[in-house]
C-alpha positions in Angstrom: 66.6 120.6 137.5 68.1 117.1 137.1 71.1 116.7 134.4 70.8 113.1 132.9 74.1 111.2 132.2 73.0 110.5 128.7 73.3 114.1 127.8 77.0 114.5 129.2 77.9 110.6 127.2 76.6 112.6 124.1 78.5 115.7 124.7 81.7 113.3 124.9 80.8 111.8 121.9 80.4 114.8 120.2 83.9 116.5 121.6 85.2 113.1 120.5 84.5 113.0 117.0 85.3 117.0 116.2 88.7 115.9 117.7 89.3 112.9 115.1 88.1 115.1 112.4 90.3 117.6 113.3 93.6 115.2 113.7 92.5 113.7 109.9 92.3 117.0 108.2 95.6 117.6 109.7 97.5 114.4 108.9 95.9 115.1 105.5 97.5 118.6 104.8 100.6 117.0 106.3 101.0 114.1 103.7 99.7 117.2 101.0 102.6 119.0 102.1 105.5 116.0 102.1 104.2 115.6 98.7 104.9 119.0 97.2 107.8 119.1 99.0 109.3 116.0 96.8 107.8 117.0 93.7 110.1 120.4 94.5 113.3 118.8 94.8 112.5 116.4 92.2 111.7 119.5 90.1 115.0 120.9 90.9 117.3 117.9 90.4 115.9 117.5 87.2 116.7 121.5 86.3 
């Protein structure tokens, strides 16, 4: 049985793009994170 190179370009592709979404979600909850962590001390300054 003959494998085509198109197939294994696709696979790439694919492993590709559910790394980048993986990297964005975590650069997202990163930022998410920074954030609360200046609302804190800016809560606590003010108190």
């Amino acid at each position: 049985m003959k494998k085509r190179r198109g197939d294994s370009l696709i696979e790439i592709l694919i492993a590709f793009l559910i790394i980048i979404i993986a990297i964005s979600i975590s650069v997202l909850a990163s930022s998410q994170v920074n954030q609360l962590k200046k609302q804190a001390v800016v809560k606590t300054i003010l108190s």
